[in-house]
N, C-alpha and C positions, 0 to 999 in steps of 0.2 A: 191899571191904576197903581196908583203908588202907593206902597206900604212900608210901615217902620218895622227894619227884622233886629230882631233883640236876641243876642246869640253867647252864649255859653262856652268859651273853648278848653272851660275845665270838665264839664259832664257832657258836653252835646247837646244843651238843652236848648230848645229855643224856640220863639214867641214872635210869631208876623200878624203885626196889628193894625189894625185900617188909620186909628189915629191914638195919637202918643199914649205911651200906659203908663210914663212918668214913673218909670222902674230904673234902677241901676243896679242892682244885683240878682242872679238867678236864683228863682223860689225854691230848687232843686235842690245846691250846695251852696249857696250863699254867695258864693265870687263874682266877680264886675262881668255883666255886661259887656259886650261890643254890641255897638248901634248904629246903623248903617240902613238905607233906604233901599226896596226892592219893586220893581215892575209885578205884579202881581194881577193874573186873569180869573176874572171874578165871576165871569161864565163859567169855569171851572166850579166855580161851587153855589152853582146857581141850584140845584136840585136842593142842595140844602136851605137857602134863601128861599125856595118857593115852598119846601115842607114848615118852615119855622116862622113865616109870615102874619100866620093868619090867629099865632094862637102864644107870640112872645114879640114884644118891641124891645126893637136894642138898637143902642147908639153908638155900638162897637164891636166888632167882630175879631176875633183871635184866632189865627192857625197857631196848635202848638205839634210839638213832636210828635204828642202824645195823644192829641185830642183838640176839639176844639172848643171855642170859647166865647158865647155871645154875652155882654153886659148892657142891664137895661130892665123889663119890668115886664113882670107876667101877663099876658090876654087870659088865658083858658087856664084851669086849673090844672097841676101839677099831674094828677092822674093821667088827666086826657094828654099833658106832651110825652108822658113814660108811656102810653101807649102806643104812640104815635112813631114815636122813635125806637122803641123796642122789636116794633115790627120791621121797622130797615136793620137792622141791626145792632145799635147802639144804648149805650146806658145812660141817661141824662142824671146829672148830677145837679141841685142845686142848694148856692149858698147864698147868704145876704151880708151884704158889707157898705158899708156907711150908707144905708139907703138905696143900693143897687142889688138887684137880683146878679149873681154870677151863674151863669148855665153852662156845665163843663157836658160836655159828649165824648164819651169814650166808646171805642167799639170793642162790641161787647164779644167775649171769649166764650164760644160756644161749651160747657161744663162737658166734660166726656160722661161715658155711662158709669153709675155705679158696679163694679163688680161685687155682686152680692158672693160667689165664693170668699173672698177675705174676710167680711164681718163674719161671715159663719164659722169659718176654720176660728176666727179668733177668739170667738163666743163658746166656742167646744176647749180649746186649749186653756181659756180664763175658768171653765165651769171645773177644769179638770186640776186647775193650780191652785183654785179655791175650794175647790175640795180636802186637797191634801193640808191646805192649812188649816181646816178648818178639823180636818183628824190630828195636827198636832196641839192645837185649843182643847181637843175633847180625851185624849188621851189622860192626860193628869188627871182630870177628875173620874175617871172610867178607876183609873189605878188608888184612887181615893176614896173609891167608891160612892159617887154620888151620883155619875148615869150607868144604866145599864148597858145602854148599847151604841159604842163607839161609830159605827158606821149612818145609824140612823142621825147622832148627831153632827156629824159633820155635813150629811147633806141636808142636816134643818141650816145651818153654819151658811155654807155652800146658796142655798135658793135663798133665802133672805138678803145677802149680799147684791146675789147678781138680780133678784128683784128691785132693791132701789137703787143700783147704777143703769138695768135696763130703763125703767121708770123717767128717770133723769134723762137719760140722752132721747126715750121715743117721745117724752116732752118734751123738747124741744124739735125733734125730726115733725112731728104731728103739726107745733103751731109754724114750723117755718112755710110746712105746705099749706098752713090756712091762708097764709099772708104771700103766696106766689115765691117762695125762695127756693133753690134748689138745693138740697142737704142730702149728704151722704147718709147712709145706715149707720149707727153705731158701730164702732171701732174698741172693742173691748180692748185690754190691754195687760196679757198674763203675765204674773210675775213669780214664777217658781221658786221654793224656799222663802219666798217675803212673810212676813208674821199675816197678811190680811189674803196674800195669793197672787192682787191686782196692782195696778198701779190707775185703776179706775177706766174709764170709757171715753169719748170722745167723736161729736159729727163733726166733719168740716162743711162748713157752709160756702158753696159753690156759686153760688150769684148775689150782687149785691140785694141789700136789705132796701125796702121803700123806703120807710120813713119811720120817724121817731115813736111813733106809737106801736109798728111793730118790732122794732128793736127791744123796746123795753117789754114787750110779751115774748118775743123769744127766748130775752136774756132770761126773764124772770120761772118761764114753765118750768125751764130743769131743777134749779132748784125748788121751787114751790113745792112741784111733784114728787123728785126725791127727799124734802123733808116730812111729807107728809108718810111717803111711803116709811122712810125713817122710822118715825114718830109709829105708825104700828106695826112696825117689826121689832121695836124695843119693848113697846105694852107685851106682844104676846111673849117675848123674851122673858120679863122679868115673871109673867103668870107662870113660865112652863122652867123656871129655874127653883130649884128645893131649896127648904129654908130650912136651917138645920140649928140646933144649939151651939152656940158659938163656941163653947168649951169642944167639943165634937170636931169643928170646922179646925180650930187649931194645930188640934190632935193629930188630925190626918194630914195636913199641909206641913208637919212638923216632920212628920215620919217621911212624906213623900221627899221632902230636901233632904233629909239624912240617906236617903236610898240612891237621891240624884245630884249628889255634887256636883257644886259649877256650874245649873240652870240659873236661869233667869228670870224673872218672873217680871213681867210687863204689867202693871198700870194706866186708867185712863184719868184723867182727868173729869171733874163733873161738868158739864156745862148746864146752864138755866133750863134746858127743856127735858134736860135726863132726869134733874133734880126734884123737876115738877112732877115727870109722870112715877115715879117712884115715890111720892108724895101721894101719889092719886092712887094708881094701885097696889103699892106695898104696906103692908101691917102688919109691921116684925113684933113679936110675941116677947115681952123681954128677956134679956140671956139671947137669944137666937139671931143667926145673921141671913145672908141672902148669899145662897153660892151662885155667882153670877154664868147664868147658860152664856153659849158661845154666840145664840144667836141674838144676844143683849149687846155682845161686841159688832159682829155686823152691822146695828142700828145704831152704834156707837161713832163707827166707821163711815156712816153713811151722813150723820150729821157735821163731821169734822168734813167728808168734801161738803157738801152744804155750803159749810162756812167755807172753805177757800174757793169755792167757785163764784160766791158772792163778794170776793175783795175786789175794789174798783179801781183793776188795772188793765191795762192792753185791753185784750179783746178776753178777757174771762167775760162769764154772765156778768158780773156785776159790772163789767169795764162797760159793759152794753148800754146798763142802764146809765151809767155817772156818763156818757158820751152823750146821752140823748137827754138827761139834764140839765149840765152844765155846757154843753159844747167842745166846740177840740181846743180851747185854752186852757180853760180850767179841769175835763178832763186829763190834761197832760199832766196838771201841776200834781190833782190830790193821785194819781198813778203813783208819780214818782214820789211822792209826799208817804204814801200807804206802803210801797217797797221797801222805803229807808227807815220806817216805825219799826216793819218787821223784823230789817237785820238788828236794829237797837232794840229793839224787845229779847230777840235771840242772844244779844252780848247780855243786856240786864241779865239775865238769869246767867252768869256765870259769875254775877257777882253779888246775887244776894241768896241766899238760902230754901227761897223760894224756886222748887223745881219749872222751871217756865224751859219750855219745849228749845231745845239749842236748833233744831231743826228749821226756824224761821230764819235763823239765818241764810240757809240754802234758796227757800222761798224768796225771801227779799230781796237775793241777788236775781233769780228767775226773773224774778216779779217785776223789777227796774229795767232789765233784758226787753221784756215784752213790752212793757211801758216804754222805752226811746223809740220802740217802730212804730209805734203812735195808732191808730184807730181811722178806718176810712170815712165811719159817718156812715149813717144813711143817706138814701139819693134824696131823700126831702127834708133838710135839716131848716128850712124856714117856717112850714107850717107850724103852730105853736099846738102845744103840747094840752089836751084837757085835764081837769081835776081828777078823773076816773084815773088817767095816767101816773098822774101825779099821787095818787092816791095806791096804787100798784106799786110804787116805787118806795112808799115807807111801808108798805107792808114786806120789802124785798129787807129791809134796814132790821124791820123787829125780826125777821127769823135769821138774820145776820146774827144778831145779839144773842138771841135765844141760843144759837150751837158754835158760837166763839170760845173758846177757853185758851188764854195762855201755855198751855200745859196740856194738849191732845193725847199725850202718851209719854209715859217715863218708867226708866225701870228703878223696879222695887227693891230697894236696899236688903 
């Protein structure tokens, strides 16, 4: 039978379609079309026409390069054709466009094994880089005299860290296996001589995602769970930090600078949920201040990724959710929209007096990076989204708010 082949000679791409797809440029790179007509045997993909019969009508069928391509309207629910095709091989993907179901098939890339050596060597190398920053956090006050024993604080320093970045990534590892995804182990990430040790954790998610309800609980577990973990490793931080007479505090931080020329002394900014729990359990005595333990910085740490893993760009958590809100248009816009705030956030602050973090500038170029490779979607981006969803999704917004601050760290004049 004769088919129209729609062929690309700038990428390779190309589209044999039983009847016209009324295209002139390739959805790949944009460039024209060549369209020219092909004998095409249709017993050749009759296995596929008798698998897909009974349970999707379509009034067009598409070979592509890359996959194939039925348009037309679903029989059986989306579950039963991802099982159905999952078991030949294949990933069914679908979209809706002005009224028509698109059902793309790709064949599916069998995920290799986790190697559980790597996450463990990394997770020993990160406990060991956080460690040692967390002995250069406790040293000053040891020589200050406000803890006694340097070693026990670095590994309070050290396990509260790597408790809410494990936290974070096995929340997510845990809900992607509820929802049939394949995800790697956490991937820690040492950073020797850094002020924090890390440069934070990371799963890579290995097969595509169902559908928009679990996109938005995968996106949402890391963070959720690391800010809760957060959230009480700061309480017991600010309990187990001494509260000294501020005249006292001065004294000693005055002495320690005259002894240590050309240190630096590092700053956090507050954000709303430091602000609150220090409001809930601190009651400073007047005159007296709070000498902040190390492992107040950890929870500190832990809220500031919080907040960058919930910006909704690319594929961060948050990109997950704003994909599975807004869609892949309007995902793309506020990505790129949210990157370019950041680098102009990062220049404001070099021109107002206000210490706002210059570091967003780095981010926002990242951030725009990951944002033009755009986001695959889940395989079910038609079924519509319920209130309980949707209701996940602002509570994803208020702990956004809660550990955002312009100003995550700055050093102290």
């Amino acid at each position: 039978m004769m088919y129209k082949r729609y062929e690309c000679a700038n990428c390779d791409f190309y589209e044999i379609a039983k009847y016209d797809l009324h295209k002139e440029k390739c959805p790949a790179c944009g460039h024209n079309y060549h369209v020219f007509e092909e004998d095409i045997d249709e017993d050749k993909y009759s296995w596929l026409f008798n698998t897909i019969k009974n349970h999707f009508y379509f009034e067009n069928f598409v070979i592509r390069s890359n996959s194939f391509l039925f348009i037309g309207n679903m029989i059986s629910d989306f579950s039963k054709i991802r099982e159905i095709f999952e078991n030949i091989g294949y990933y069914p993907f679908i979209r809706k466009k002005e009224g028509k179901i698109y059902l793309h098939l790709f064949k599916a890339k069998k995920p290799g094994k986790s190697r559980v050596i790597i996450p463990i060597a990394l997770l020993v190398a990160t406990i060991l880089s956080v460690f040692y920053a967390g002995y250069s956090w406790a040293v000053p006050l040891k020589e200050m005299g406000f803890i006694d024993n340097v070693w026990v604080t670095s590994s309070i320093f050290m396990m509260g860290l790597i408790f809410i970045l494990g936290s974070h990534e096995l929340a997510h590892k845990i809900t992607a296996m509820k929802n049939k995804v394949d995800a790697s182990w956490p991937y820690f990430i040492p950073m020797p001589l850094f002020i924090i040790g890390t440069m934070g954790a990371l799963i890579t998610i290995k097969s595509p995602i169902p559908d928009k309800k679990a996109a938005i609980k995968i996106g949402l577990s890391g963070p959720l769970i690391g800010f809760i973990a957060s959230v009480i490793v700061i309480s017991i931080g600010i309990a187990i930090s001494p509260v000294v007479p501020a005249t006292e505090y001065m004294r000693a931080v005055e002495t320690f600078n005259a002894t240590h020329p050309g240190g630096i002394t590092i700053g956090f900014g507050q954000t709303l949920i430091y602000r609150i729990l220090l409001d809930l359990f601190l009651n400073l005595p007047e005159g007296y201040t709070l000498v902040t333990h190390p492992l107040v910085v950890a929870g500190i740490v832990g809220v500031f990724v919080t907040a960058l893993n919930l910006l909704p760009m690319g594929q961060l958590d948050g990109g997950h959710v704003a994909r599975s809100i807004l869609g892949e248009k309007y995902h793309m816009l506020v990505s790129k929209t949210t990157a370019l705030s950041l680098i102009g956030i990062g220049f404001l602050g070099s021109f107002l007096r206000y210490p706002i973090w210059p570091g967003w500038i780095l981010w926002g170029f990242i951030g725009y990076l990951i944002s033009s490779r755009g986001h695959p979607g889940a395989m079910d981006e038609v079924t519509e989204l319920t209130g309980e969803d949707k209701i996940l999704a602002v509570i994803g917004i208020i702990i956004f708010i809660l550990c955002f601050t312009p100003t995550p760290l700055y050093v102290v004049p």
